[in-house]
C-alpha positions in Angstrom: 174.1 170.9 87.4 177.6 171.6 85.5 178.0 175.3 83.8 181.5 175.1 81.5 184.1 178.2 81.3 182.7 178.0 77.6 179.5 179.3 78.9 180.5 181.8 81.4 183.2 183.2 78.6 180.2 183.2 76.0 178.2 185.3 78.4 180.3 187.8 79.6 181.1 188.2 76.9 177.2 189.2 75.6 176.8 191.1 78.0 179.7 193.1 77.4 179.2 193.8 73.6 175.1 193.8 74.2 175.5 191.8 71.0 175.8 188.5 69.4 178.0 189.8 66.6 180.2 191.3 68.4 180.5 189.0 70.4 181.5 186.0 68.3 184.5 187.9 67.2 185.5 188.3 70.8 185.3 184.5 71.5 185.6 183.0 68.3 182.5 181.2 67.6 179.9 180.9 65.1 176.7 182.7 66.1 174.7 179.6 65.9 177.0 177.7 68.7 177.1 180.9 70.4 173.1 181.4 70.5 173.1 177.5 71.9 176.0 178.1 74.5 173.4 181.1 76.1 170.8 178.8 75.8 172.5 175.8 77.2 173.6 178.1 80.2 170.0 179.3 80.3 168.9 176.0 80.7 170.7 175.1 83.5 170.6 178.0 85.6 166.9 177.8 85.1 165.8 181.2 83.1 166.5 183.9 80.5 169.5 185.9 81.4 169.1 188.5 78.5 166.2 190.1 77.2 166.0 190.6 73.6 163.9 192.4 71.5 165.4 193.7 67.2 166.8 196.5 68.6 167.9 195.9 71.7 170.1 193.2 73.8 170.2 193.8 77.8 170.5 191.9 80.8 167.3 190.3 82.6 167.4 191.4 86.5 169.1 187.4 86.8 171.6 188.4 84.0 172.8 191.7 85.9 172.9 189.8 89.5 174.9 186.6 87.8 177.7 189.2 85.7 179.4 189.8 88.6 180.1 186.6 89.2 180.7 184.8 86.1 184.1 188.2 85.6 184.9 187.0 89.3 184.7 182.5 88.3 186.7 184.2 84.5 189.0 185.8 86.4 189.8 183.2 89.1 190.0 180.5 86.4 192.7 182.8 84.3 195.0 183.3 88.0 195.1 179.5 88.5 195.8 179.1 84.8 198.6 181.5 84.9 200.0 180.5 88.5 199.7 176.6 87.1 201.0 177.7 84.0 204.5 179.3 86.1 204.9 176.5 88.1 205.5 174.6 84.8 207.4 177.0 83.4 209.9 177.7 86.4 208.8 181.0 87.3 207.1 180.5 90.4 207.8 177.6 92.9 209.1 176.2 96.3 211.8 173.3 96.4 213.0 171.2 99.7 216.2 169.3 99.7 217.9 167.7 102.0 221.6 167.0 101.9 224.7 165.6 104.3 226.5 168.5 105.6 229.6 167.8 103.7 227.8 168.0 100.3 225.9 171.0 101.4 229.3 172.6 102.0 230.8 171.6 99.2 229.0 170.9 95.7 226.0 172.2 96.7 226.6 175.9 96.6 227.6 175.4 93.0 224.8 173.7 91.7 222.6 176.5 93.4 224.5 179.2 91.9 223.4 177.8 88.4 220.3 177.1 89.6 219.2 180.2 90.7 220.3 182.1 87.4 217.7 180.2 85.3 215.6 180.4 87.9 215.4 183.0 90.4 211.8 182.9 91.8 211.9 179.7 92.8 212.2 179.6 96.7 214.8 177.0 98.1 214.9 175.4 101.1 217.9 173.2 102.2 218.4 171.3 105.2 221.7 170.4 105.9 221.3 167.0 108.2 223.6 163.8 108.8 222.7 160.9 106.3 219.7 159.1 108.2 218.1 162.9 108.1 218.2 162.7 104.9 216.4 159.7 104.6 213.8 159.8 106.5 212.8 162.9 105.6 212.9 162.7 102.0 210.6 159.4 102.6 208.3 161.1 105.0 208.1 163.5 102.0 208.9 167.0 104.4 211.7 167.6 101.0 211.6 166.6 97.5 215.3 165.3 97.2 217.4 164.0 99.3 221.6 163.6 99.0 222.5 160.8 100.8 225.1 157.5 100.7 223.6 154.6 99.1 220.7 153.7 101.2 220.7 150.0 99.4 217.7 148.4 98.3 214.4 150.3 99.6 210.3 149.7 97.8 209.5 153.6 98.5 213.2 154.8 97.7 214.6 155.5 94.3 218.7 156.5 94.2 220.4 157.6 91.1 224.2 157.6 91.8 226.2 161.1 91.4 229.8 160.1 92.4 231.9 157.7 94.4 232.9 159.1 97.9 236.4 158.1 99.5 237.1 158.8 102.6 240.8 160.6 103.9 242.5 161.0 106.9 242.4 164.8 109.0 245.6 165.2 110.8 247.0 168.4 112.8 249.7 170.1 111.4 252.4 168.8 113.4 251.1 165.0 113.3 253.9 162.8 112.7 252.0 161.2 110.3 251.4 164.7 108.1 254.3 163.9 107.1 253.6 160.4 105.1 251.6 160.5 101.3 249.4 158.5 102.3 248.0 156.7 105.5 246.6 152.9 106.4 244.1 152.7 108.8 245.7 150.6 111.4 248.1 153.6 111.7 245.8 156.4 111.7 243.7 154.6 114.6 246.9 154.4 117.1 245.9 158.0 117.9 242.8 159.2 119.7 240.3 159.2 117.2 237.1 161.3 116.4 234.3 160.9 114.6 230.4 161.5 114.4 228.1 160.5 117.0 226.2 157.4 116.2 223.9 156.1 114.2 226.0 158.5 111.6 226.7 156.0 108.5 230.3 157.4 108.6 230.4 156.5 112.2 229.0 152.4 111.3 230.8 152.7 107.9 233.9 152.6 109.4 233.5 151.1 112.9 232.1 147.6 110.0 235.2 148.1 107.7 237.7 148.0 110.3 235.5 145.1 112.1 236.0 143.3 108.6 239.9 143.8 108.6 240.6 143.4 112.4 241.7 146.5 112.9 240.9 147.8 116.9 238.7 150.7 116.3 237.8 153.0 119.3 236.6 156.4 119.7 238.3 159.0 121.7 235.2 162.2 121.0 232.0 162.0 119.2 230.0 164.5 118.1 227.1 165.7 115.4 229.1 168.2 113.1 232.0 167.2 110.7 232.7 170.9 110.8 233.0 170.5 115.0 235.9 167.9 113.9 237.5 169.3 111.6 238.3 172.0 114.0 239.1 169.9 116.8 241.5 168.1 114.8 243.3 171.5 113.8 243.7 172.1 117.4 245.6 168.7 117.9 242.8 166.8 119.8 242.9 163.8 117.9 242.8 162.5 114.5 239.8 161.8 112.4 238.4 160.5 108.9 236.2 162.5 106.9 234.6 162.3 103.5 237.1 163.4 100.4 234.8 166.1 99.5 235.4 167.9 102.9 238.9 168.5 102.1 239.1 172.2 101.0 236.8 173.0 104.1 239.1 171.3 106.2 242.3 172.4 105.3 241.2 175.9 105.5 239.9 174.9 109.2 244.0 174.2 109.7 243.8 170.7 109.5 245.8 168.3 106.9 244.4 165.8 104.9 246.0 162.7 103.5 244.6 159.9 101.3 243.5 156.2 103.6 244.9 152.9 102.6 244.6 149.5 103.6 241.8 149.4 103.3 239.7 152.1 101.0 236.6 153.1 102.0 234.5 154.5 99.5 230.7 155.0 99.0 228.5 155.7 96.2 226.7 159.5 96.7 223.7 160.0 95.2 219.5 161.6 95.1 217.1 160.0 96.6 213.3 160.7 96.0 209.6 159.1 97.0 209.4 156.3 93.8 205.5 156.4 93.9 205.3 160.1 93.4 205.5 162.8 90.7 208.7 165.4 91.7 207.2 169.2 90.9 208.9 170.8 87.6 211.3 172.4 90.2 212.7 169.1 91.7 212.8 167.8 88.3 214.7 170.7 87.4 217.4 170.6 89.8 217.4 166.7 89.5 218.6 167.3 85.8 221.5 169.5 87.1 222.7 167.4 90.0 223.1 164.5 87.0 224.6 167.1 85.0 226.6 168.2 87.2 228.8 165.3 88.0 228.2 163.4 84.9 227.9 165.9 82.0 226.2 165.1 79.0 224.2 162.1 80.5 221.2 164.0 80.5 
């Protein structure tokens, strides 16, 4: 048994007017297809739902107990219209992202700031995690997008590059080395050195490199906040190496920043997102101002 919106529009619509006429102008049907969409729905439900004589038009003891709930089907089918309809359109929403802690305290704020002027209702949740976070849960799907390093080559992965990360050197004030433009490795790493806890990429990134170059690389503190670091370096317990985007943060933490040479590190930055399923018009959304953002006009 399958009763259409068509049906239950045509006969509230009767039975609102109490006549045929009348009620093809509210619907906008001939009274022809309109007399076969009652009797269509008649037919299914099993009886008359009107009783009709030349004068009159009423409602059958059926028709009165069945009004009710063909308003209450009209009016549930016009809220998930409407609620669809704002998902669509932006006005109504919820977005997760996921992003390294450096890029949520640095670009991120930005791009929400636009963001939420286009589009204030939509609720935004950001979880502010080191790289591998950000990975596994965009691919567990608990966000949407994901801002991560270059995962590499992954079947339920897709990464569209926003911008090549270097990373710099954080120094106290009164480090010797402040003092140079720039720093190589091999010097920076004669001084007790701090970084993020493993299995951070930053951590592997550079512990590999220097591997690669034979440069001794040990670690005098670890720990899970670049923020944690940059504050320990301002206090003079070591020397560290953070990502270039971290640099106004840091320096206002009291620590000084210098460029690394010899060799560079850098590292391609970018969203992630689930390849085999659809993003929601809000992740699309903000997917289009990320690109935007650091590459305008690409879009």
């Amino acid at each position: 048994m399958s009763i259409t919106i068509k049906q239950i529009s045509a006969f509230v619509a009767v039975a609102r007017s109490k006549s045929f006429v009348e009620a093809c102008e509210r619907i906008h049907l001939s009274q022809p297809a309109l007399s076969i969409t009652i009797k269509n729905l008649e037919d299914t439900l099993g009886g008359t739902l009107f009783t009709r004589s030349t004068r009159t038009l009423g409602l059958t003891p059926e028709g009165e107990a069945f009004l009710p709930v063909a308003r209450r089907l009209l009016n549930d089918c016009e809220l998930a219209v409407t609620d669809i309809s704002n998902l669509f359109s932006l006005k109504r929403g919820k977005l997760s992202i996921a992003a390294m802690p450096f890029f949520a305290g640095s670009y991120l704020p930005n791009i929400l700031l636009k963001y939420q002027s286009l589009y204030p209702d939509i609720n935004i949740s950001i979880h502010d995690v080191v790289n591998e976070g950000v990975i596994e849960s965009t691919r567990a799907g608990r966000v949407e997008l994901g801002v991560c390093f270059d995962p590499g080559e992954h079947e339920d992965i897709q990464f569209d590059a926003l911008f090549t990360e270097q990373y710099i050197a954080l120094l106290p004030t009164n480090h010797i080395l402040a003092k140079k433009k720039a720093i190589r490795w091999d010097n920076l790493l004669e001084y007790p050195f701090l970084t993020l806890q493993q299995p951070s990429s930053l951590h592997r990134d550079i512990k590999k490199t220097m591997q690669e170059n034979d440069i001794n690389f040990s670690v005098y503190i670890e720990t899970h906040q670049i923020t944690t670091i940059g504050r320990m370096v301002s206090l003079g317990l070591g020397v560290s190496a953070v990502p270039e985007s971290c640099k106004e943060q840091m320096i206002e933490m009291g620590a000084v920043c210098r460029p690394l040479t010899c060799p560079v590190i850098s590292k391609k930055v970018g969203l992630i997102y689930r390849r085999r399923y659809a993003l929601s018009a809000a992740a699309t959304e903000m997917k289009r101002q990320m690109i935007d953002y650091f590459n305008p006009g690409v879009n």
